[in-house]
C-alpha positions as CSV (number, residue, x, y, z in Angstrom):
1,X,133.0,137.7,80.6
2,X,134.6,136.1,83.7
3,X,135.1,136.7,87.6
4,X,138.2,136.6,89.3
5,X,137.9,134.6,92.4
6,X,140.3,134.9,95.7
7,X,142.7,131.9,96.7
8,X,140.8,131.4,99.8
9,X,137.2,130.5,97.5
10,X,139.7,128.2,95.3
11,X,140.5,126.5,98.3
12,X,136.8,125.7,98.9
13,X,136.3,125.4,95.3
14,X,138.5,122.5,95.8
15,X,137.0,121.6,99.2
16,X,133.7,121.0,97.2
17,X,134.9,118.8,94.7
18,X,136.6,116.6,97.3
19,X,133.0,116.7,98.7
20,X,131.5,115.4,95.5
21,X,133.1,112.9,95.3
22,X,133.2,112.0,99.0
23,X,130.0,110.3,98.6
24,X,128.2,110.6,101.7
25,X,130.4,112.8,103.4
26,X,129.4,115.5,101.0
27,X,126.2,116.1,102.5
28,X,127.5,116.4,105.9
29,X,130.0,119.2,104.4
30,X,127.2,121.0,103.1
31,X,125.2,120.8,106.1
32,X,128.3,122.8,107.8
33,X,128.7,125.2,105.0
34,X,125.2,126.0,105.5
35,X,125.6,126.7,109.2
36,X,128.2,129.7,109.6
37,X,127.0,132.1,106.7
38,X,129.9,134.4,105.2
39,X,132.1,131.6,107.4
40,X,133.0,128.3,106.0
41,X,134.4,125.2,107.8
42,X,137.5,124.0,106.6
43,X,136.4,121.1,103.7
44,X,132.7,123.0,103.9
45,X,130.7,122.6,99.9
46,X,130.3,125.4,98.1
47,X,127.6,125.5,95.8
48,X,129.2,125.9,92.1
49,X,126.1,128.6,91.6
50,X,127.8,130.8,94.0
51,X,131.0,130.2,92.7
52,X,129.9,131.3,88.8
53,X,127.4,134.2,90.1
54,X,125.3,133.3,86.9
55,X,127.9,133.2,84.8
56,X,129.5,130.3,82.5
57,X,133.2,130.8,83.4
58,X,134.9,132.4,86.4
59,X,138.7,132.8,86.8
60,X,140.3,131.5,90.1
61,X,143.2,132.7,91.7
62,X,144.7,130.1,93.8
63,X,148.5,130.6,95.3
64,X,149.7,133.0,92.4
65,X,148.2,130.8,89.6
66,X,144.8,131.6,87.7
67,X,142.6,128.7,86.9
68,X,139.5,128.8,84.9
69,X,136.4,127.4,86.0
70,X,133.8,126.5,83.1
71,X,130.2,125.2,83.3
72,X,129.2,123.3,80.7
73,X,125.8,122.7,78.5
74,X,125.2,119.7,80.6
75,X,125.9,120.6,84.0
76,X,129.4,119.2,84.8
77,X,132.2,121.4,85.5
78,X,135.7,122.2,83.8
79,X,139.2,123.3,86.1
80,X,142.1,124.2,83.9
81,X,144.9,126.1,84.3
């Protein structure tokens, strides 16, 4: 089973892995996600356990193209188209 996700939590999606690997810029992002609930800052973190909602995949819809989003036994996560 999978979720379909809007382009707009794709774009954070994306906004969080450019935080990852920001280094210590990621924690300053997540410091202003957590801030404006239901409201994130432009280049805010997302958790990736609000993105799957407990599950293993979720399908994103970003710009008119679906991506899938897979967690993986050890932790790391998959994008593909």
């Amino acid at each position: 089973m999978s979720a379909t996700l809007t382009a707009s939590t794709g774009n954070a999606l994306l906004g969080s892995a450019n935080a990852a690997f920001g280094g210590q810029r990621a924690s300053s992002r997540a410091a202003n996600a957590s801030q404006g609930a239901g409201h994130l800052a432009e280049g805010a973190a997302v958790d990736s356990r609000n993105l799957l909602q407990g599950q293993k995949v979720v399908t994103i819809a970003h710009n008119g193209v679906l991506y899938r989003l897979q967690a993986t036994k050890l932790g790391k996560l998959i994008l593909t188209k």
